[in-house]
C-alpha positions, 0 to 999 in steps of 0.5 A, a space after each residue: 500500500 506504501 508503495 502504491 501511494 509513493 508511486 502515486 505522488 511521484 506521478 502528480 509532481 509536476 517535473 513527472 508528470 510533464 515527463 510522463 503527459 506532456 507540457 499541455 497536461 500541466 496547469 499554469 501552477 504546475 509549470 511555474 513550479 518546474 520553474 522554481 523548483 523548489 518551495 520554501 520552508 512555509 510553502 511547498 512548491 506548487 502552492 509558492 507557484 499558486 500564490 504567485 500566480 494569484 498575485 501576478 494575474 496571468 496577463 500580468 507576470 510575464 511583464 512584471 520583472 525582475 523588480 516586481 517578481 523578487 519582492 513577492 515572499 520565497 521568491 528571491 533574485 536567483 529564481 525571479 531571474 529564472 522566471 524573467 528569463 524563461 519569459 524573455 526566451 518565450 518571447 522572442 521565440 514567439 515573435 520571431 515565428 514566421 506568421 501568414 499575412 494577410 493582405 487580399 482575400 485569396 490569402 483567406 481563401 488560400 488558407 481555409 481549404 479545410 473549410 472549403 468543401 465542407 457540408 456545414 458552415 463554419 465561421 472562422 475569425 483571423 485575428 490579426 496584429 497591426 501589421 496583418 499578421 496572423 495571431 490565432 485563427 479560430 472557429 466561432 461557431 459551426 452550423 447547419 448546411 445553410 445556417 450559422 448562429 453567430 453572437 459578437 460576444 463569441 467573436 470578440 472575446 477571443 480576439 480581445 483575449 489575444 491583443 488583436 488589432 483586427 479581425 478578417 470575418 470569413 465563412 463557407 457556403 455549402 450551397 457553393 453561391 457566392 452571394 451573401 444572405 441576408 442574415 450574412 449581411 446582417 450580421 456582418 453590420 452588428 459584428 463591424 459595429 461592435 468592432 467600432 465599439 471595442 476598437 477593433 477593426 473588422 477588416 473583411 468579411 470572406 465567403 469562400 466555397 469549393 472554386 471561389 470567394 467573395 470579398 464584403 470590402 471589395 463588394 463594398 459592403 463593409 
């Protein structure tokens, strides 16, 4: 029985875990512990990485520092040093990832063969930063043959989430016709609007199908 409860807890430590499932098992706590290593004499690891991660909101860690990260208690300038680093490594990893830019309607088109054929109407959003280049590409929603129920909150939620500057609307037509509904139309005014609001700029809106696509911005419909 010992045993089995040893081989447990070896199982839950981060460090093994990671080993065992991968990085993406692992929660926010759980990889800033890895990073730390160690707790202190009050706090175990894991509940050191949770304080932390409680002071320094999510958003808010990877900008707090060096001189912000070694005031918290446990942590100390070696190890706010590590996490600082970690960080920048991150980042300029991140930036340097060569992205799709998106400037003319065929780069959408180009991009969404996957939705191209298919037989149910798929809303996707790009977002994108201020110099078009693709941040996350995300599917809203995913409706019937001819119908696709779309909020703005859905929309933008994620775009203000990953810092968007603009988004490029875009969505498939089963039927193959090129022309927009008018709930297309609809939706399009709502979701520009509420761009307007947020300061977001929708950019597009891009109706693709098996052959071609459709551009609101060239139609002059934006």
């Amino acid at each position: 029985m010992t045993h089995d409860i040893m081989e447990m807890e070896k199982l839950e430590r981060p460090r093994e875990k990671l080993m065992r499932y991968g990085p993406d098992k692992l929660s926010d706590t759980e990889l800033l512990a890895i990073l730390l290593r160690t707790g202190t004499k009050e706090r175990g690891v894991l509940d050191l990485a949770g304080d932390i991660l409680g002071e320094f909101r999510r958003e808010n860690i990877t900008n707090a520092g060096f001189d912000g990260l070694k005031k918290h208690p446990g942590l100390g300038p070696a190890k706010a040093c590590e996490i600082v680093a970690a960080f920048e490594l991150g980042r300029r990893f991140f930036t340097g990832k060569k992205t799709n830019i998106y400037l003319k309607p065929s780069d959408v088109w180009d991009e969404l063969k996957d939705i191209r054929e298919n037989k149910k109407e798929h809303f996707v959003t790009f977002h994108l930063d201020t110099r078009n280049q693709e941040i996350k590409r995300d599917i809203v929603s995913i409706g019937t043959l001819n119908y696709n129920l779309v909020h703005p909150r859905e929309v933008f939620e994620p775009a203000i989430r990953n810092l968007a500057a603009g988004i490029i609307l875009a969505h498939n037509h089963p039927s193959g016709c090129l022309e927009p509904s008018d709930e297309d139309l609809s939706l399009n005014k709502r979701l520009v609007q509420a761009g307007k609001l947020l300061g977001i700029e929708v950019l597009d809106h891009v109706i693709v199908t098996k052959a071609a696509f459709s551009s609101f911005k060239q139609r002059n419909l934006m």
